[in-house]
C-alpha positions, 0 to 999 in steps of 0.5 A: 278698752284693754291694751294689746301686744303681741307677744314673739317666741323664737322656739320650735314647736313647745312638743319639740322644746320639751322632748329636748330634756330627753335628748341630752340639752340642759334645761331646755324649758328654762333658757333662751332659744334662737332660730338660727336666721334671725341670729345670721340675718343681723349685720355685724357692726362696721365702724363709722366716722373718722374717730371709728377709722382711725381706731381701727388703723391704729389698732387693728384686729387680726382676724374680724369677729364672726358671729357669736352668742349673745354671751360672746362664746361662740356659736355651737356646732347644729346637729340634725335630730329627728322628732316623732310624737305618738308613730307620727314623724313631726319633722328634723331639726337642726339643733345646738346649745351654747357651752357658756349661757346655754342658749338653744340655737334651730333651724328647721332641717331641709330635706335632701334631693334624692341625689344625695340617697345616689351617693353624690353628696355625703350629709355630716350630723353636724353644720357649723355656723 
């Protein structure tokens, strides 16, 4: 009997990874893609036992770390971009690449109420994270 495993891919959709090249992201075939809410849902670490405690009363941070790459640069600004393959509109997403370990962080871009078309929100092509 052969053995089974099940195999994860956090990229998009391979037509969306692949239109990437044309959109100005370096090698987006051959490097690392996160979805952005796995990357937000980990906790951060906190420090646990007295020996942690007290490390940190002795030497404190001045301001705690947020979240950052997995190559510890921090995390890039998303812009929205728009796919369409063959005149069909396949959908927006959020995208932005790692300046150091080029890393391509997504997320599926949400579309807006109609409010925001009455001008009551204004949307920015960018989101930091």
């Amino acid at each position: 009997m052969a053995d089974q495993f099940d195999v994860y891919c956090e990229a998009p959709p391979y037509a969306v990874v692949r239109a990437c090249e044309k959109g100005g992201f370096r090698s987006p075939l051959g490097v690392r893609w996160r979805h952005v809410v796995n990357v937000l849902a980990v906790p951060e670490c906190r420090v646990k036992g007295i020996w942690g405690r007290m490390r940190q009363w002795l030497f404190p941070r001045s301001k705690p770390k947020g979240k950052t790459c997995s190559c510890g640069h921090s995390l890039p600004a998303l812009r929205k971009y728009g796919f369409t393959f063959l005149s069909k509109k396949v959908g927006d997403y959020l995208l932005g690449q790692c300046a150091r370990c080029r890393t391509i962080y997504w997320d599926v871009a949400l579309p807006l109420p109609d409010w925001n078309d009455k001008g009551v929100l204004k949307f920015t092509d960018s989101l930091e994270i």
